[in-house]
C-alpha positions, 0 to 999 in steps of 0.5 A, a space after each residue: 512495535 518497531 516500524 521500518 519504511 518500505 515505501 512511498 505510494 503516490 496516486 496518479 492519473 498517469 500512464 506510467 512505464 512498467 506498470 503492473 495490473 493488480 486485478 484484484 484490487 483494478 489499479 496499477 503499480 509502477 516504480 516500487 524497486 527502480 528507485 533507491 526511495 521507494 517511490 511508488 506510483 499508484 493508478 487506480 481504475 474507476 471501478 477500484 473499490 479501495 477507500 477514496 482516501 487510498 486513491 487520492 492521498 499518498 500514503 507511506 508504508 512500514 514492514 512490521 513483524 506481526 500485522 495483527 499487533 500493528 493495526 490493534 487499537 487503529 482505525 483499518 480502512 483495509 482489512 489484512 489482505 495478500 497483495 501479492 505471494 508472502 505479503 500481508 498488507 492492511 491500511 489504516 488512517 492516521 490524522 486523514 493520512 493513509 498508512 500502510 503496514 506489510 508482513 513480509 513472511 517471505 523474502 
């Protein structure tokens, strides 16, 4: 399996500039792409459903070409879902660390 990094999610309480609402998922994103690292901030609303590891614990996210084979045998604390349009996103735990794997089918 090859992995190649995609980002870097951090947690914050912080109103940041230019975030965007993911309704489905009741948290906001910011940062992703205006930074040549990949950081990416992440603040969650209170109602957000995610697993509290993902809310509180910066995680770190690969592309891979096939999500199924990547997460087989791992423990998945979020099922394969589509964040956004041509994106395949799931998150495991590693050692009490979040890690995300995207499939990107369009780009």
């Amino acid at each position: 399996m090859k992995y190649k990094y995609h980002h870097l999610g951090i947690p914050t309480k912080e109103v940041r500039a230019g975030d965007k609402y993911l309704k489905d998922y009741k948290c906001h994103a910011s940062g992703y792409g205006k930074n040549e690292f990949g950081i990416e901030w992440m603040r969650y609303e209170e109602e957000c459903s995610l697993p509290e590891l993902v809310k509180t614990v910066p995680h770190i996210a690969f592309e891979v070409e096939d999500l199924q084979e990547a997460i087989r045998g791992k423990k998945v604390i979020i099922s394969p879902n589509s964040p956004s349009a041509g994106n395949l996103a799931a998150f495991i735990e590693v050692d009490g660390a979040p890690v995300e794997f995207i499939q990107i089918s369009q780009k």
